[in-house]
N, C-alpha and C positions, 0 to 999 in steps of 0.2 A: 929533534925539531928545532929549527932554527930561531928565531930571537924576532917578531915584529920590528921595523924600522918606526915604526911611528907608536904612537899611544891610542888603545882605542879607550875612549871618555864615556862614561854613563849619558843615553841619548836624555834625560829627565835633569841634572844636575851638573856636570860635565866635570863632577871626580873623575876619577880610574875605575872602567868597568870592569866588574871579575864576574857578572853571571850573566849567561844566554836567557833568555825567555824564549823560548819554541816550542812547538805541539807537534807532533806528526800529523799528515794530511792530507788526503785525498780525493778524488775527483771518478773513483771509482776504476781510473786507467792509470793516472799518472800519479805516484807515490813519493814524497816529499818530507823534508822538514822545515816548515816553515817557521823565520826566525819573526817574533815581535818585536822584540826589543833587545840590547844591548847594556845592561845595568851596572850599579855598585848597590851594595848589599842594602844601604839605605834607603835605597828605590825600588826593592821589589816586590814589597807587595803593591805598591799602587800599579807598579809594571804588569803585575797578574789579575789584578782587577782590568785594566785596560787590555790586556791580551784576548783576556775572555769572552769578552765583549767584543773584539774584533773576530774574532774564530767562529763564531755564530753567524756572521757578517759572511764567512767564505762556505757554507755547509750548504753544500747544491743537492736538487733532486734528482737521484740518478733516475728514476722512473721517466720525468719530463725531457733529462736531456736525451734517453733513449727514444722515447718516442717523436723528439724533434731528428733525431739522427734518421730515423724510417721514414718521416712524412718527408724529409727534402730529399732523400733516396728516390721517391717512387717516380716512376714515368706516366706519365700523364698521356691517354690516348689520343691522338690525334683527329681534327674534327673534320678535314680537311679530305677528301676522298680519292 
């Protein structure tokens, strides 16, 4: 693996990040890791306090978006004769 050109910086502090904050995540279709934050060691726990709190923030209903998926599917009869 080759060598970053630049420095990526704790997004909290702006040391040298050396840990990811990410959660897997999904939508029920589309499978991900989404990244929170970008840290150094001295910033992660507030970084996982604040993750956690946003990942609650992305938790959809799959129930609702299925049944939004069917009601704008359906065709509607015509009144018109």
């Amino acid at each position: 693996m080759r060598p970053l050109r630049y420095q990526v910086v704790c997004q909290r502090c702006g040391e040298p990040a050396r840990l990811k904050v990410a959660s897997r995540w999904t939508d029920g279709h589309t499978h991900e890791l989404k990244t929170y934050a970008l840290v150094c060691r001295a910033c992660v726990n507030d970084a996982l306090t604040d993750a956690r709190k946003r990942r609650e923030v992305c938790v959809t209903d799959h129930k609702d978006r299925k049944s939004t998926r069917l009601n704008s599917s359906h065709v509607s009869e015509s009144r018109m004769p």
